[in-house]
N, C-alpha and C positions, 0 to 999 in steps of 0.2 A: 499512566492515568487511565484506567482497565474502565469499563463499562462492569455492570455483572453479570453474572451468568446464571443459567437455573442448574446445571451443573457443579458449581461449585459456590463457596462463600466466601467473600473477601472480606479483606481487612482495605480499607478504605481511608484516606487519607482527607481526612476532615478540615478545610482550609479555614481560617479564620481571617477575617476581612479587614482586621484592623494593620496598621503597617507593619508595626514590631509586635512580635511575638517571640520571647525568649525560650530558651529550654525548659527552665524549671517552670514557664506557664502552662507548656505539655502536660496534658492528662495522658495517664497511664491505658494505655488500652485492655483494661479486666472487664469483669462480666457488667453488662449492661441491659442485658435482656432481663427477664422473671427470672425466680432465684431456682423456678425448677427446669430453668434453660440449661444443658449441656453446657459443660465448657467448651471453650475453643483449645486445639491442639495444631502446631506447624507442622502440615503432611512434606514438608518439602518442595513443593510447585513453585517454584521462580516462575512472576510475571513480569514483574522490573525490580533490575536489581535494589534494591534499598528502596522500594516506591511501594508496591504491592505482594503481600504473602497471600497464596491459596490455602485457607485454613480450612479441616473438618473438626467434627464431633468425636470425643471421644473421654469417656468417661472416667470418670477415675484421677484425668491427669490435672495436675495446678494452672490457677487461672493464668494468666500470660501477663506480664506485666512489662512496663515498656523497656526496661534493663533484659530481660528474659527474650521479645520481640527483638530489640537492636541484634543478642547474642544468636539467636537460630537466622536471621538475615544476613550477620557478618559471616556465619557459619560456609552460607549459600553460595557469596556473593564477592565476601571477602570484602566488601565495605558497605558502609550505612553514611548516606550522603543527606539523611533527613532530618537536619538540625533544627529547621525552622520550621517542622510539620510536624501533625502531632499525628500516630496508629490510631485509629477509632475505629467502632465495630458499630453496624447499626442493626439492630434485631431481627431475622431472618423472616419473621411476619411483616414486618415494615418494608424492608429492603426488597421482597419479593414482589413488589406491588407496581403499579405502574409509578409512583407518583415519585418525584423528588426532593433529598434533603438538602441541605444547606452543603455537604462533601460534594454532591453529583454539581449543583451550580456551579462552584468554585471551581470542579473538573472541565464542567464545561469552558466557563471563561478561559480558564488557563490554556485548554485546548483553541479557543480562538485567536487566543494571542502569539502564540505561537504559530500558528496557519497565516496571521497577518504578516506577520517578520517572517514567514517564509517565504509569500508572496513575493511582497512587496517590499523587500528590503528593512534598510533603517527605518524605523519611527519614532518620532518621540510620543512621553506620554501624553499630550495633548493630541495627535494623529489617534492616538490609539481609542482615546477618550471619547472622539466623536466616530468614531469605528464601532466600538463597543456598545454606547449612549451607558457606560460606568462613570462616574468621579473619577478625576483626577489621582485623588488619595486610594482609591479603591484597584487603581491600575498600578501605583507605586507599590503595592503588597502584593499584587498577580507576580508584576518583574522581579521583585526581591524574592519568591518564593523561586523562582524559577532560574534565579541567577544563584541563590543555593544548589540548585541542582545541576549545574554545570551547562545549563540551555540558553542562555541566552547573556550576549556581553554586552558592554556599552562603551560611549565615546562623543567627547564633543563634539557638536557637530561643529563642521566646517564653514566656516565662515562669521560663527555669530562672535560678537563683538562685546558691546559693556555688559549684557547678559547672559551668563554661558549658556545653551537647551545642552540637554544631554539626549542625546540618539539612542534607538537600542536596537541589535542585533540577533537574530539566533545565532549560536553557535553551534555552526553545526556538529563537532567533534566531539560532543558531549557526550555523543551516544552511535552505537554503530548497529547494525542488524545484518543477518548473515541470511541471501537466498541461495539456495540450492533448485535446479532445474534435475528434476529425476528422470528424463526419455534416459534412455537403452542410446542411442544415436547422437543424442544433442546434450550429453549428458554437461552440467556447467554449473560453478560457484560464483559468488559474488560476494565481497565485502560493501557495503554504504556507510554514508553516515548520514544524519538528522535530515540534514538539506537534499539527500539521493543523490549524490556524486560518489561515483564511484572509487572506493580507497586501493581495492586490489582483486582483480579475479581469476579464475583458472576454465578457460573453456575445454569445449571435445576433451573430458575427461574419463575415463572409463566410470561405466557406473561402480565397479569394486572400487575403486578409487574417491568416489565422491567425497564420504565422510573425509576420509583424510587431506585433500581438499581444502573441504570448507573448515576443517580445526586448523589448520596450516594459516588458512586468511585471519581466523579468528586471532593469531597471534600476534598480527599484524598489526592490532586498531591500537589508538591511541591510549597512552599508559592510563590517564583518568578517565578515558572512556566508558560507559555502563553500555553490557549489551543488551539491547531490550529483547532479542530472541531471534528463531530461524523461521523463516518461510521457504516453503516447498512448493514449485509448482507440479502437479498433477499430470497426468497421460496417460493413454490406453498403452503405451510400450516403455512404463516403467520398468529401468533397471535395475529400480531399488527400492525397497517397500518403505511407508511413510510410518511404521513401527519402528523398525529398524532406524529409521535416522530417528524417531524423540528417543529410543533410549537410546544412542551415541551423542547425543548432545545433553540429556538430563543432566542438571534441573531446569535446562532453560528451559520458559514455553516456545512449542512448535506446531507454526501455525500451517495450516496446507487449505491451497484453492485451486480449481483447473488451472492449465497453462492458459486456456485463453481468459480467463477472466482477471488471473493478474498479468495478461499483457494490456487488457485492457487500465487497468488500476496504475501500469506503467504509463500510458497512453495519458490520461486524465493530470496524473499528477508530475511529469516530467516530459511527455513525447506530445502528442499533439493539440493535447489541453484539452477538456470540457468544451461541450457545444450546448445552446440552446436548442431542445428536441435531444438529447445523447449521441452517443456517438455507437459506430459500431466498429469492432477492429477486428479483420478476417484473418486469422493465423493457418500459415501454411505451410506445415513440418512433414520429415519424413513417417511418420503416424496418422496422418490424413490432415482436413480441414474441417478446422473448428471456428466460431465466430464469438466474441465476446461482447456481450451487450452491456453498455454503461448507460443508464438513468436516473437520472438525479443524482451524480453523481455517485452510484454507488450498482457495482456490479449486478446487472439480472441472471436469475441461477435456473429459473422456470420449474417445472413439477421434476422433482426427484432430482434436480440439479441437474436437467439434459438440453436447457436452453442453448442453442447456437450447435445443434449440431448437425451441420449444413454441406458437410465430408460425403453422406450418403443420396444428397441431390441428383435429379437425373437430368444431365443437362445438357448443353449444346447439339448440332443437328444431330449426332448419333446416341443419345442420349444416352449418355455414359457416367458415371458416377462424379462428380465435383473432382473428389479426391485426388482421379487419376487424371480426369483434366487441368491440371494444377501440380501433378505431382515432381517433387524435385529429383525424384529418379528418372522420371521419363525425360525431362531435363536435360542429367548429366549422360544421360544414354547419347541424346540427341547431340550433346558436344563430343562428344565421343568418337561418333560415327562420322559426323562432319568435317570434323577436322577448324571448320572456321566456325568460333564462336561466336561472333556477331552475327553472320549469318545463322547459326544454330539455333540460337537465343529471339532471332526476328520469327523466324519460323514455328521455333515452341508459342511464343506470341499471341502469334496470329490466331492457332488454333484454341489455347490457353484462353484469349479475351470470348470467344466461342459460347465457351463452358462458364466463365465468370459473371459476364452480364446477365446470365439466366438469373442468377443468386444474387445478384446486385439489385436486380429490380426488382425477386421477391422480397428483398429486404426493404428496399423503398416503399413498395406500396404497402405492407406490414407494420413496419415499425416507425416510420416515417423519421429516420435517424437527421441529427442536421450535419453528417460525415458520416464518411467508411473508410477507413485506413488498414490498409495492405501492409502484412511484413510474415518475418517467420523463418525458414531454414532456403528460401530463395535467394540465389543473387540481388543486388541492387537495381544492376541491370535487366532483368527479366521481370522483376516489378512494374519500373517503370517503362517498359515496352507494353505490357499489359495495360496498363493507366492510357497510355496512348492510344493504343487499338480501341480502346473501349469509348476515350474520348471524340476518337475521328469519327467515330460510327454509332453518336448515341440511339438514333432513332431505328435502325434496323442493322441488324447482323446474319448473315447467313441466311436471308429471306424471311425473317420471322419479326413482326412487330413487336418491339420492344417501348412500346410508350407505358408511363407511369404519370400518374399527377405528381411526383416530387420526385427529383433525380437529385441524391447528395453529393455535396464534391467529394470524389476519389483521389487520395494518394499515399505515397507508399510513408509505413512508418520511420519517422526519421533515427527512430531505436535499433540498435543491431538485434539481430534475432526476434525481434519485435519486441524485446522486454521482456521477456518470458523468466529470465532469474533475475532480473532488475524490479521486476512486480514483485516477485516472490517475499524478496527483500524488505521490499516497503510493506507487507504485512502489519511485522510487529509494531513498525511507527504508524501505521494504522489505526494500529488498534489500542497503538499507547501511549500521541502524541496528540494527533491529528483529529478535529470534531469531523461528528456525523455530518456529511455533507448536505446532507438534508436540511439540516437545522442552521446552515448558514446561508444569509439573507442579507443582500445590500441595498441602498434605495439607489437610482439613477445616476444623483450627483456625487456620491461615496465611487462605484465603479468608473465614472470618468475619471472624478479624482484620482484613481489608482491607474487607470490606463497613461492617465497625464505623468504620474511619477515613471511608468515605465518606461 
């Protein structure tokens, strides 16, 4: 359920709000624009399988019609799971514009309803109803469309008696998405599915080995599974360029963001959850340190996408680079040399909270985050040594006033590796399940209510 793009032109999946809609009510998706509009042509670009084609301009060839559309999808994709939806194109003057049709609403609803049943479990259609403020009936066609698609189940609920409720589920196995972590050092696959639980992964992989890899998990996902696509996370000590992997996976789309900004995206939607004020999550790999800003629910990139890069800080009494006061070589050196890791690890610490609180407080008094969570290619134990030192000694370290008007709580992320190919992953259901977080809004008594269910 794609958004569009100014890059390319979708075909769009035009919902209709009534409950049933049969096939033969399907309109054909031909030319709908002026008659001296281009036809449309399938370039091949898988965005979801049987959901969305990326179509261009090209002249000369025949309009598309919805028998020709199912045939170049099955072509892709190997099935068409859109019985109960119809291909619609909306005219490249209109579609361009800010405003919304009746396809985008329908997108969006459906993407809320699914974010609910992700949340928060079972609902039935009356939970959803006053979730939503849709009808009843209007919620009955959201779930039917979407239990066509293999997203979402259902089930009496428990307990009720002369009247049956019927509950409903996401399912998560509907659909899977495949991240790849491309460092040189930390190189790592991952299979997911719908809900982000992890199906199958392959860490500390060589990077010559990634692709293979992540097509190895690919084989793995459930037989009726639809993959919605790959995500790559990014870094200065890529092993493997992020061309290279869209053509060894074409036609799927391939989505790529920094490593820190989908640990942060990890962070929000499975590790330590959204905060009022955002949150910030400090990733700390053998490539330096970087910091991922989450606001309003949705990653900050800054000018030229250099937001959070906080590696090159000069910090602690010798004022040394972040990177290398924090580095997990200097680290494994130090266990090394010591012989007693516990000891080794108190010691990198000590010096380590040093260098970190400088960056912790620019970040408070800055960004005024309401969290900062620590993770990345560090022990567990060396995190939370860190978290400690920093705790015992908020107001001065090393002789240097450290006061801020807001100090956020610190701790480490409960993600291995920080999330870094768990983010990656949740890209594509990002981008193809899940609404804009911006656009979702609860009043008071709806969020207790849901705190209440959990």
């Amino acid at each position: 359920m794609p958004r569009a793009r100014q890059d390319a032109r979708l075909f769009f999946i035009n919902f209709d709000e009534h409950d049933s809609l049969q096939p033969e009510q399907e309109k054909e998706a031909g030319p709908q624009a002026p008659e001296d509009t281009l036809p449309w042509e399938a370039d091949g670009t898988l965005l979801s399988g049987g959901i969305v084609v990326s179509l261009g301009y090209s002249p000369g060839k025949p309009h598309f019609g919805r028998a020709e559309a199912d045939a170049e999808v099955r072509t892709m994709t190997g099935t068409v799971r859109s019985t109960t939806t119809r291909l619609g194109r909306t005219p490249p003057s209109i579609k361009d514009g800010p405003g919304i049709n009746h396809g985008d609403i329908a997108d969006h609803n459906s993407r809320i309803v699914l974010e609910l049943l992700r949340v928060f479990g079972a609902l039935t259609r009356r939970d959803l109803s006053q979730r939503l403020g849709l009808t009843e009936p209007a919620i009955t066609g959201i779930l039917r469309r979407l239990e066509g698609r293999g997203l979402v189940t259902s089930r009496r609920q428990a307990g009720a008696s002369r009247y049956p409720v019927t509950e409903f589920m996401m399912r998560p196995q509907g659909c899977v998405a495949l991240g790849l972590r491309l460092a040189r050092r930390a190189a790592s696959a991952v299979l997911i599915d719908a809900a982000g639980d992890v199906i199958a992964e392959r860490r500390d992989v060589l990077p010559e080995g990634l692709i293979a890899a992540g097509k190895e998990l690919l084989a793995l996902k459930p037989a009726e599974a639809e993959v919605l696509g790959v995500g790559a996370a990014l870094s200065p000590d890529d092993g493997i360029g992020i061309d290279e992997v869209r053509a060894a996976f074409a036609p799927l789309t391939v989505l790529a963001n920094a490593d820190s900004a989908t640990a942060a995206t990890a962070e929000r939607l499975i590790g330590a959850g959204d905060r009022d004020g955002g949150f910030v999550s400090i990733l700390v790999t053998r490539s330096g340190v970087r910091a991922g800003l989450s606001i309003g629910g949705r990653p900050f990139h800054g000018m030229h996408g250099f937001a959070g890069g906080i590696g090159a800080m000069r910090t602690g009494q010798d004022r040394a680079p972040l990177a290398e006061g924090l580095s997990p070589d200097r680290l494994d050196a130090a266990i090394a040399a010591d012989g007693d890791r516990e000891a080794a690890i108190a010691a990198w610490a000590h010096e380590a909270a040093d260098h970190l609180l400088d960056a912790v407080v620019a970040i408070s008094g800055v960004v005024v985050p309401g969290l900062i969570v620590i993770g990345g290619d560090l022990p567990d134990a060396a995190i939370d040594a860190v978290v400690a030192e920093i705790e015992a000694a908020p107001m001065a370290i090393g002789g240097r006033p450290t006061t801020t008007s807001w100090m956020p709580p610190l701790c480490r992320s409960p993600l291995p590796a920080a999330g870094v190919a768990l983010g990656a992953a949740l890209l594509p259901i990002v981008e193809f399940l899940l609404p804009d977080p911006r656009r979702l809004r609860e009043t008071p008594a709806q969020a207790e209510g849901g705190a209440a269910r959990a």
